[in-house]
C-alpha positions, 0 to 999 in steps of 0.5 A: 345552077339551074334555074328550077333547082335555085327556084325549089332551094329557095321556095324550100328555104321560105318554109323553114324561114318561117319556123326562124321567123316564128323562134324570133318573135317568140324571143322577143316577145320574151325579152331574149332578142329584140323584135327589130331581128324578126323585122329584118328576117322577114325583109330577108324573106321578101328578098328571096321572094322575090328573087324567086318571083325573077326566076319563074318568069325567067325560068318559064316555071308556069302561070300557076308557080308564077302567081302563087309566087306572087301572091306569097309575096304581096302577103309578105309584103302586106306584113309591113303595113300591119300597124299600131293604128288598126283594129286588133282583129286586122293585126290577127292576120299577121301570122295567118299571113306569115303561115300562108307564105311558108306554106306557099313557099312549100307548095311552089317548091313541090310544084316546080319539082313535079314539073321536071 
């Protein structure tokens, strides 16, 4: 397989992963899963990101899909640190954060796509 086409499957997983992410804290919030599976889905997400960081250096996708790739992952990587002992306007940011990455996941995916 390609390395572009593995990139922009992977990018376009990291979109509809979100909507996973989203389902299961919902579900959790609610009492019908516990919230440790958003936790683990989202360790998931940081995998293929950075899998997908590998493949544009690899791949010579561009400085552009390199760094937005980046950035989604240092986002993504920022959730884990949103604790408890901050104040409640920080921890707004997890799901603003948690959007921006499915949505740079989308936008680097569409990218590597016109590049071809």
């Amino acid at each position: 397989m390609d390395v572009r086409n593995l990139f922009i499957r992977l990018g376009k997983t990291v979109f509809f992963w979100g909507f996973l992410q989203i389902a299961l804290i919902g579900a959790a919030y609610f009492g019908a899963a516990p919230s440790s599976w958003h936790a683990w889905s989202g360790m998931l997400m940081l995998l293929m990101l950075v899998v997908m960081l590998i493949l544009a250096l690899v791949g010579k996708l561009g400085g552009r899909i390199i760094g937005l790739t980046a950035l989604a992952l240092v986002m993504l990587a920022m959730q884990g640190y949103i604790r408890a002992d901050i104040p409640a306007i920080a921890k707004a940011l997890h799901p603003i954060f948690g959007i921006g990455v499915m949505f740079l996941g989308q936008s680097v995916a569409k990218r590597a796509a016109a590049d071809t």
